[in-house]
C-alpha positions in Angstrom: 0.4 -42.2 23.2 2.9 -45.2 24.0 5.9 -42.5 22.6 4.6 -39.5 24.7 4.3 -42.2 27.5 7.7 -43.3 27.3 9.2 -40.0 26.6 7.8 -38.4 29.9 8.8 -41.5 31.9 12.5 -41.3 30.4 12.8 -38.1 31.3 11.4 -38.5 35.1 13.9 -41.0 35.5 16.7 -39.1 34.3 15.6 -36.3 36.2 14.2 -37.3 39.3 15.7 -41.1 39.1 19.2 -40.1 39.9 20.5 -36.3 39.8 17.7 -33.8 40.7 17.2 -35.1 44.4 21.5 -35.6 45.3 22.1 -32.3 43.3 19.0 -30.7 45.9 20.4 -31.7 48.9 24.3 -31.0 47.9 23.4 -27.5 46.4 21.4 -26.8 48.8 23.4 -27.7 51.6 26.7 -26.0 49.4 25.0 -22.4 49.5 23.8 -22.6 53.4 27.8 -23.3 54.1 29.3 -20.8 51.9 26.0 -18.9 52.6 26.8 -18.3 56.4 23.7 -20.9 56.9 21.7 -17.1 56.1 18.4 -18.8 56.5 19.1 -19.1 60.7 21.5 -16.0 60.6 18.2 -13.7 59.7 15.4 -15.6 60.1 14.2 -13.2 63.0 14.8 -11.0 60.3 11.8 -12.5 57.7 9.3 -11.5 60.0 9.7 -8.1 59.7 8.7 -8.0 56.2 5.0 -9.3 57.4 4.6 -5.7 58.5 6.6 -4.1 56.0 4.2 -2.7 53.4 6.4 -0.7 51.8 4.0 2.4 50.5 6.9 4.2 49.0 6.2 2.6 46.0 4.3 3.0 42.7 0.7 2.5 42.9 1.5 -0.4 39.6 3.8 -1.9 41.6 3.4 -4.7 44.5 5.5 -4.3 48.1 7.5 -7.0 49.2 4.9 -8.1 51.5 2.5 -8.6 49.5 5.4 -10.9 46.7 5.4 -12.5 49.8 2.1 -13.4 50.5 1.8 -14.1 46.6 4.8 -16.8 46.9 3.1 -18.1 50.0 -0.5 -18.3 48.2 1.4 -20.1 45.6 3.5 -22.5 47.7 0.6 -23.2 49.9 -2.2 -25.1 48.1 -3.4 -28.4 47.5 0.3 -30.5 47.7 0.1 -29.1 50.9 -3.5 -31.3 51.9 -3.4 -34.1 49.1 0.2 -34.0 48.1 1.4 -35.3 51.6 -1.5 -37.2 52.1 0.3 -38.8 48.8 3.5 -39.1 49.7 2.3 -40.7 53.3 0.4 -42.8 51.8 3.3 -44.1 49.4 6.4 -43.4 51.2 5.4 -43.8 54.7 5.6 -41.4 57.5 9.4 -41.6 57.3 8.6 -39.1 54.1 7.4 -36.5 56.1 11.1 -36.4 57.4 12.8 -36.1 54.1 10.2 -33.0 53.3 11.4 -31.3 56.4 14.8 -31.4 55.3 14.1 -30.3 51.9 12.5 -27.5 53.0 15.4 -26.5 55.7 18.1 -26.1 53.1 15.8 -25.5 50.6 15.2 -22.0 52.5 18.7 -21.4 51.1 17.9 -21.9 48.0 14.8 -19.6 48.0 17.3 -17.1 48.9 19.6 -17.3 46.2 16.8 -17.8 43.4 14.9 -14.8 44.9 17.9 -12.6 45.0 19.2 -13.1 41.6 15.1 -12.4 40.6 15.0 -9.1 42.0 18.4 -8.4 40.5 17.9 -9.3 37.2 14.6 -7.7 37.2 13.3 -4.7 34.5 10.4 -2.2 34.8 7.7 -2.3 32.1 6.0 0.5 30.6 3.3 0.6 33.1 6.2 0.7 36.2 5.5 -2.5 37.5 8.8 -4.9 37.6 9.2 -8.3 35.5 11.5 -11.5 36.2 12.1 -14.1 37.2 14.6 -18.0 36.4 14.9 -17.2 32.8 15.1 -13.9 32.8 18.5 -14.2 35.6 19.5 -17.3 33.0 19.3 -14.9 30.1 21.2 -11.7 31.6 23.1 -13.5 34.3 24.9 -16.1 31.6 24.7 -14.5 28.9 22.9 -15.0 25.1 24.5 -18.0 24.2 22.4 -19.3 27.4 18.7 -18.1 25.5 18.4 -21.9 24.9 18.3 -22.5 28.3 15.8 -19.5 29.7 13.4 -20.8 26.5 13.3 -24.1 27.5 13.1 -23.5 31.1 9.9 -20.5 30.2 8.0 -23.4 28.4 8.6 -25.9 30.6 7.3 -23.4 33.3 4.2 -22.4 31.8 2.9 -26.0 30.7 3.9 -27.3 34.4 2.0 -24.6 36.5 -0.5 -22.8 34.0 -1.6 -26.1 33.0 -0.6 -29.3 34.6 -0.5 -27.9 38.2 -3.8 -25.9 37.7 -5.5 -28.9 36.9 -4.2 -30.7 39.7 -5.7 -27.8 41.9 -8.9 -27.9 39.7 -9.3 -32.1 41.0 -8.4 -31.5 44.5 -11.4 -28.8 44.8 -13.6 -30.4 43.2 -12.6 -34.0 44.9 -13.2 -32.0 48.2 -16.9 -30.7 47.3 -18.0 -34.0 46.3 -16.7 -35.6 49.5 -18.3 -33.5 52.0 -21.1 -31.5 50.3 -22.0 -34.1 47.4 -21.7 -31.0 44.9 -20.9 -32.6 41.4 -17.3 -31.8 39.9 -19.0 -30.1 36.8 -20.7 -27.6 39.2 -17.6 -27.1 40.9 -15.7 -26.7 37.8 -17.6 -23.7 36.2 -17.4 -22.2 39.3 -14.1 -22.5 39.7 -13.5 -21.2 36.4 -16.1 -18.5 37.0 -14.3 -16.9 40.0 -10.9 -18.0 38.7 -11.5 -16.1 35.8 -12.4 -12.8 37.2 -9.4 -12.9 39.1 -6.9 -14.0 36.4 -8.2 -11.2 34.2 -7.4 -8.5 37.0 -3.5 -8.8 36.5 -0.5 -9.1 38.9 -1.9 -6.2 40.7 -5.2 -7.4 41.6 -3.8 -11.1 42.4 -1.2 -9.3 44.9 -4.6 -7.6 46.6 -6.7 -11.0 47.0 -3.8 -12.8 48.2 -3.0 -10.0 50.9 -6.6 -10.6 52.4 -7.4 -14.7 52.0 -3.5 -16.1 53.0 -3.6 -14.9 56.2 -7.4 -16.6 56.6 -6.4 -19.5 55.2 -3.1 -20.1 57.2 -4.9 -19.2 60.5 -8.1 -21.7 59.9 -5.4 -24.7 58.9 -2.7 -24.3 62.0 -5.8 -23.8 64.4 -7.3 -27.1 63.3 -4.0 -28.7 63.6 -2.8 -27.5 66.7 -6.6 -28.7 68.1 -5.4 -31.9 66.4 -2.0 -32.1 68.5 -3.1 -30.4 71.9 -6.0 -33.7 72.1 -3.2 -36.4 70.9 0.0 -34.4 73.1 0.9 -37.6 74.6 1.4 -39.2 71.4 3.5 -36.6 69.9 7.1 -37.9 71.2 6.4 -41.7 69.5 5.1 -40.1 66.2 8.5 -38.3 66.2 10.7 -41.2 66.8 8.4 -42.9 64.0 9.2 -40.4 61.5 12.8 -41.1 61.7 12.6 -44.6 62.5 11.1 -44.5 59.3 12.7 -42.1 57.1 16.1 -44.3 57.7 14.8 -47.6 56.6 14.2 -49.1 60.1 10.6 -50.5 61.1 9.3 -49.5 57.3 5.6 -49.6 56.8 5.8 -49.6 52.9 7.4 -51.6 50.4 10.4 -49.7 49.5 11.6 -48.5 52.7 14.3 -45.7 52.8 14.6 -45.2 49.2 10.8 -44.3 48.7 10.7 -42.2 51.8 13.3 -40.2 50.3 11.8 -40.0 47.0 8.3 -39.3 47.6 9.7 -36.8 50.4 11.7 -35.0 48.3 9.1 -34.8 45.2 6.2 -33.7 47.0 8.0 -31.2 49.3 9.2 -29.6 46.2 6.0 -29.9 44.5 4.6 -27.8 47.7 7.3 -25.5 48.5 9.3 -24.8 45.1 12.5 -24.1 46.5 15.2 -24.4 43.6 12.4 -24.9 41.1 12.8 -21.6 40.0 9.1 -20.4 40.2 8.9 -17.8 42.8 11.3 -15.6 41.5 8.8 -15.0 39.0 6.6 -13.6 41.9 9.9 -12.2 44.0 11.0 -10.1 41.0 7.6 -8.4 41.1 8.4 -6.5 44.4 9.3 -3.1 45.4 12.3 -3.6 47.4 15.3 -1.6 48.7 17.9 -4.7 48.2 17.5 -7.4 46.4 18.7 -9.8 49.5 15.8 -8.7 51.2 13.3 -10.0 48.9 15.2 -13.0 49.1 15.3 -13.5 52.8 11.5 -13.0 53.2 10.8 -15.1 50.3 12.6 -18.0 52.9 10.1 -17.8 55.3 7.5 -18.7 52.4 9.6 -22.2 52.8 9.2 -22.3 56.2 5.4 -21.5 56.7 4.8 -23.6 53.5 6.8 -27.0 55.0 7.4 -26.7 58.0 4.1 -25.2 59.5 1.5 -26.4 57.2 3.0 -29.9 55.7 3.8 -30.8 59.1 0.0 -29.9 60.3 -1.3 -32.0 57.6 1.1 -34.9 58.2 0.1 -34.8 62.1 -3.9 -34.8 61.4 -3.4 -38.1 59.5 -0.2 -39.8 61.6 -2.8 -39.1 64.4 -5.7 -40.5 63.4 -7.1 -43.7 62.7 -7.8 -43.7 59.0 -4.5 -44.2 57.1 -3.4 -47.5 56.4 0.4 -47.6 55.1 0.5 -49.0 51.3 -3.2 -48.6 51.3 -5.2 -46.8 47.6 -6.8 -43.6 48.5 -6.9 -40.3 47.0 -4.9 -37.7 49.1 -7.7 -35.1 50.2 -10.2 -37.8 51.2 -7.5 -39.7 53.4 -6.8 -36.0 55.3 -10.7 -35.5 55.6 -11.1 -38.0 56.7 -8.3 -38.1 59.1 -9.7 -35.1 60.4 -13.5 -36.5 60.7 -11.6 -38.9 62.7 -10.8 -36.3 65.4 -13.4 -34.1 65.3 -16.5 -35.3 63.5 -18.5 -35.1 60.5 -18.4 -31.1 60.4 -14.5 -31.0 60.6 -14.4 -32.4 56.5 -16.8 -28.8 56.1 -14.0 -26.7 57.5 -11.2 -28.5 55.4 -13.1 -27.8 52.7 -13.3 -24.2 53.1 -9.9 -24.3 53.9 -9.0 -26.3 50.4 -10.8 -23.9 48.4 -8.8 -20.8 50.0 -6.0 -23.0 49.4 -6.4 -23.8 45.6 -7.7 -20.7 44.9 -4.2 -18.3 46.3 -2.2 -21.3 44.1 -4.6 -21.0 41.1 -4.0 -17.0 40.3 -0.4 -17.9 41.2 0.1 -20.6 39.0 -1.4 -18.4 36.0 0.7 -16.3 36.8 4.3 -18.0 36.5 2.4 -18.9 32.6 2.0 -15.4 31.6 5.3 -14.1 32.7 6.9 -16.8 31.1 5.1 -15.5 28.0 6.0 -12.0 28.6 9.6 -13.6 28.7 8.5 -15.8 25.4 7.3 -12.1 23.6 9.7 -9.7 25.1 9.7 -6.5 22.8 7.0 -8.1 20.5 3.0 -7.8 20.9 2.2 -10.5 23.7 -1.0 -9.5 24.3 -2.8 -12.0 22.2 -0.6 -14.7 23.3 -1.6 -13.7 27.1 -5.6 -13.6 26.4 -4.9 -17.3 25.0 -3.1 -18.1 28.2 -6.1 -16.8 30.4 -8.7 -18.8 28.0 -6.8 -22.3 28.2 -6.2 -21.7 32.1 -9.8 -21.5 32.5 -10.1 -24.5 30.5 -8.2 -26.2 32.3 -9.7 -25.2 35.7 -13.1 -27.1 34.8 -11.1 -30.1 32.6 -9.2 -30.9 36.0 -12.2 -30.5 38.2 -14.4 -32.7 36.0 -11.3 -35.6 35.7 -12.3 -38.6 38.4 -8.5 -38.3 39.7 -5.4 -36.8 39.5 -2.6 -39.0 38.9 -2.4 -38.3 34.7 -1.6 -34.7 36.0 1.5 -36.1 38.5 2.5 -38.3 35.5 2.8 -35.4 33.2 4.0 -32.4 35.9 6.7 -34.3 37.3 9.2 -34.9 34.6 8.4 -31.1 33.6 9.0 -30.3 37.4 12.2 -31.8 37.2 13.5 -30.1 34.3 13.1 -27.0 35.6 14.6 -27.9 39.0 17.4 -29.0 36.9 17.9 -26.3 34.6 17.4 -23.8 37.5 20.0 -25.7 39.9 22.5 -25.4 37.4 21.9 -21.7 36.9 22.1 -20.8 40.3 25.3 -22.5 41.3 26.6 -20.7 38.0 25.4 -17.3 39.4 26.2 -17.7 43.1 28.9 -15.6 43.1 26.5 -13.2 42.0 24.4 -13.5 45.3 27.6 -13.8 47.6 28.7 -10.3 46.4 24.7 -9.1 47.0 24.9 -10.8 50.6 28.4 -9.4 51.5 27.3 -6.0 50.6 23.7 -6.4 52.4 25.8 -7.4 55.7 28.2 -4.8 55.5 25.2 -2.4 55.9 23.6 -3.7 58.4 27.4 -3.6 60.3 27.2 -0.3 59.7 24.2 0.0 61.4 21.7 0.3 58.4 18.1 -0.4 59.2 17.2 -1.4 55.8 20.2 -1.8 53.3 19.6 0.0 49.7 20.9 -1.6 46.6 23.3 1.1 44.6 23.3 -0.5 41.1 26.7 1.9 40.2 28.8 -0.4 42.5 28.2 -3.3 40.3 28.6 -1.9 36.9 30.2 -5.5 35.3 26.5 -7.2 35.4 23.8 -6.9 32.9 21.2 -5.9 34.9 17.8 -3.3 34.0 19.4 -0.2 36.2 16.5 2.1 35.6 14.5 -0.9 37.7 16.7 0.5 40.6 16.4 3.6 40.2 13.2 3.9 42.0 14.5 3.0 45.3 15.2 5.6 47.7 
């Protein structure tokens, strides 16, 4: 144990001790400039695709909508209510700062991860699409990169099959016990019950449940958050000038000052939105799309709804209420309930509960999800179907194990340093690839100059890359 210990902490450091947070920010801010900062250019643009459903497709496949409600079911889930409760509580409010600029130029990102996805992407025998990091890693670089899309597969499913599911697995069951005194083992087979039926249904029936509960879920959150802000308005300008104060090192709460802002900003607003960890183009590559840019531009607002909107509500219903102590011990979804008691009363921890279990559950399918395709990846062209129903069986697992463990900080310990290796290996692929995605861009803007409503991808004008061209066939 000491070894495995040792070995994850060496690699954290490595990782997220000094070149995954500069190599964020730099990249990041390196594809919004060369880019033509595309994440303001069209973000008018992403909303369009909440009303796109796209039914020329095949009924196997998924519409870009509904990727997109996927990513955001993913994206949004517990990080979102204990993770910056977490990094609050350790980092101080100046974190919340550092999260917000992660998630601005990691919209960017999103759209260069999610653009390569659909690219790269190939149609199975049942017509629906696969994808996703390793699969761009693979064809993008070529074989003598396999190494690299292996690694960056494993890492994948042990990170969010596993680690993160059991993270989501604590943080519902943490929730139950706090407000309805429900034990964790009765939470936990329920979980994996429900969990279970849903996992077994496939992408297709994961697409369909997240199309019905995100939209809930989002609505029930912002409401109580905006209640929240509207009673504390007069407050709002100081908590501002706090944050910053704060996320600069001056008038620090916690020990640590601007260094651990940053840090626990930057972890935790990766750990909730994923942008440049490679995972949603798992989800993007599943879509039914006329261009591969516009997958990748709606998969940005995923960012912004994710960070921007629900972080930031969480942040405000604990900055506003009189509950958190800076530096103090407390798990992450009890300090928000109780924030939120704080404001409203006893019933208010009820509604966050509801709200955690719509929560978990949209990031529960999702996570299983990024395991299996990277499995599909794993088994390409062999039988994977054994492999899969293992997959599904251990997730389950997993579901209860987490929900029955008293906390979850053996899960951060262990996700982390896998989350960083993927962010790493990802970065570097994308940068390598980005002249890929500035081609794909150029070409999506020179259509819409044209006056195109909806720029179509024509696979024949690109015949140097390695991509699946029957995938694109489909798309009239």
């Amino acid at each position: 144990m000491d070894y495995i210990h040792t070995l994850f902490n060496t690699i954290d450091t490595l990782t997220w001790g000094w070149a995954l947070i500069p190599m964020l920010i730099i990249f990041g801010l390196f594809f919004t400039v060369v880019g033509g900062f595309a994440q303001f250019k069209y973000f008018k643009r992403m909303f369009k695709f909440l009303r796109n459903d796209n039914n020329r497709r095949d009924k196997n496949q998924i519409s870009g909508r509904q990727a997109l409600f996927v990513s955001i079911g993913g994206r949004v889930g517990g990080g979102n209510i204990a993770g910056v409760a977490v990094a609050i509580s350790i980092g101080g409010p100046g974190a919340v700062f550092w999260m917000w600029v992660v998630a601005l130029v990691g919209m960017m990102t999103s759209i260069v991860e999610c653009t390569l996805a659909q690219l790269y992407k190939h149609k199975t025998a049942n017509g629906q699409f696969r994808g996703g990091s390793a699969r761009f890693i693979l064809h993008g670089l070529g074989e003598k990169y396999r190494w690299m899309a292996v690694a960056y597969s494993i890492c994948l499913m042990l990170s969010f099959s596993i680690g993160f599911n059991a993270f989501q697995g604590n943080t519902v069951a943490g929730a139950v016990l706090d407000s309805l005194q429900i034990e964790r083992m009765w939470t936990g087979i329920l979980l994996a019950i429900i969990g279970g039926i849903i996992i077994f249904g496939g992408i297709t029936r994961i697409s369909k449940v997240s199309d019905v509960i995100i939209p809930i879920m989002a609505f029930i959150y912002i409401f109580m958050a905006l209640a929240v802000i509207a009673l504390n308005i007069t407050e709002i300008p100081a908590l501002i000038v706090t944050i910053t104060k704060n996320a600069f090192g001056i008038d620090s709460v916690v020990g640590g000052g601007m260094g651990i802002a940053i840090a626990q900003g930057m972890r935790r607003g990766l750990f909730s939105n994923e942008a440049g960890l490679g995972s949603v183009p798992n989800v993007a590559a599943t879509a039914h799309v006329s261009h591969p840019v516009s997958q990748g531009i709606a998969q940005s607002l995923s960012v912004f709804i994710d960070t921007i909107i629900i972080c930031s509500c969480t942040a405000f219903i604990i900055l506003l209420g009189n509950v958190y102590v800076p530096g103090a011990a407390i798990d992450g979804v009890v300090l928000t309930q109780q924030s939120l008691v704080s404001h409203f009363g006893e019933w208010a921890k009820y509604l966050l509960t509801f709200s955690i279990l719509l929560f978990s559950f949209s990031t529960i399918i999702y996570n299983y999800y990024l395991g299996e395709n990277a499995l599909s990846f794993l088994f390409y062209g062999k039988k994977e179907q054994l492999p899969i129903l293992i997959l599904r069986c251990v997730v389950i697992a997993v579901l209860f194990l987490g929900a029955t463990a008293p906390g979850a900080t053996a899960v951060f310990f262990f996700s982390d340093p896998l989350m960083g290796v993927l962010a790493l290996l990802n970065l570097l692929a994308l940068v390598m690839l980005f002249p890929q995605v500035v081609r794909l861009m150029n070409d999506y803007r020179q259509q819409l100059k044209q006056g195109v409503e909806e720029p179509v991808f024509n696979p024949e004008q690109f015949p140097d890359l390695d991509i699946d061209r029957e995938a694109w066939k489909v798309q009239k």
